[in-house]
C-alpha positions in Angstrom: 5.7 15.3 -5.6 7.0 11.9 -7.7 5.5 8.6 -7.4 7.2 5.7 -5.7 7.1 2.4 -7.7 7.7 -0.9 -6.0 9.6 -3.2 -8.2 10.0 -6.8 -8.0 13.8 -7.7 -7.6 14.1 -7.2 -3.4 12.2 -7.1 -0.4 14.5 -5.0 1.7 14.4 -2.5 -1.6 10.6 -2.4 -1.2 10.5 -1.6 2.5 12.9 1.1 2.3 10.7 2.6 -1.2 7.9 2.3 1.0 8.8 3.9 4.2 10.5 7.1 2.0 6.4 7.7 0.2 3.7 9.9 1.8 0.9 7.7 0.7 0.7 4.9 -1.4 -1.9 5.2 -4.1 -4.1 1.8 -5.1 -7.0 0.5 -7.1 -9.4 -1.8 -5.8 -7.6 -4.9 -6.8 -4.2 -3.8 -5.7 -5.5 -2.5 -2.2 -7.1 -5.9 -2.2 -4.3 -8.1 -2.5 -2.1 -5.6 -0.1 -4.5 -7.2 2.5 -2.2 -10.3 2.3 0.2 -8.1 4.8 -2.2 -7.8 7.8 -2.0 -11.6 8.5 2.3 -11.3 7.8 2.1 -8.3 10.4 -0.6 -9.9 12.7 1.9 -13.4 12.7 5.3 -11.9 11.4 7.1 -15.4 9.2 10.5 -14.8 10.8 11.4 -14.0 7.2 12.8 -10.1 7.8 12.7 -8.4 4.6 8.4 -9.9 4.3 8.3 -8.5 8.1 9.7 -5.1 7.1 7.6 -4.8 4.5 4.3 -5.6 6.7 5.2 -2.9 8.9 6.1 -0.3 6.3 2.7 -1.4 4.4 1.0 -1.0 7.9 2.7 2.5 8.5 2.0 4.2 5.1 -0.7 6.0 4.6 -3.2 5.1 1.7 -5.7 6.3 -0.5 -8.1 3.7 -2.5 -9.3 4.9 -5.7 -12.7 2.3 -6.3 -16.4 3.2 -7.4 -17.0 -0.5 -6.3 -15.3 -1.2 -2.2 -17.8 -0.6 0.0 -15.5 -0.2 2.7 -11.3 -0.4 3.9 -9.9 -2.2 6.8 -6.6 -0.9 6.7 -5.7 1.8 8.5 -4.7 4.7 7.8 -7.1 4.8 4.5 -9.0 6.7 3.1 -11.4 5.5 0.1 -12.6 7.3 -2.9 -15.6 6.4 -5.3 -15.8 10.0 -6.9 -12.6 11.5 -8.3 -11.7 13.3 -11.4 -8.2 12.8 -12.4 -6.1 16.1 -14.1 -2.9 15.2 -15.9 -0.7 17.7 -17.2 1.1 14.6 -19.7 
């Protein structure tokens, strides 16, 4: 499985990155601010590529890694607090 990183340089990028993953992966502060994309998706901006990207955001499936959120609004989530992380690096 590899790991889907969003970069910075282009919204139309990101939605297509996006929409290509299985689950996105975040931490507390990062699932957090991904929030923001409810409202755009709840009232869309007229702006395509940020409209895209609230639907592929809303479509993706996500896993929260926290030992701190008591609980996740977006769906589909799923939250962990207890996780023991294996690396073969």
């Amino acid at each position: 499985m590899g790991f889907v990183t969003i970069p910075q340089v282009c919204p139309t990028k990101n939605a297509d990155l996006l929409r290509s993953a299985d689950t996105a992966l975040y931490g507390r502060i990062t699932y957090q601010l991904m929030e923001f994309w409810r409202t755009v998706l709840e009232n869309p901006t007229g702006d395509k590529a940020m409209d895209d990207f609230a639907v592929a955001i809303d479509n993706t499936s996500k896993i929260v890694f926290s030992r701190t959120l008591q609980h996740v609004d977006l769906t589909p989530t799923r939250s962990l607090s207890k996780f023991i992380f294996a690396s073969s690096f």
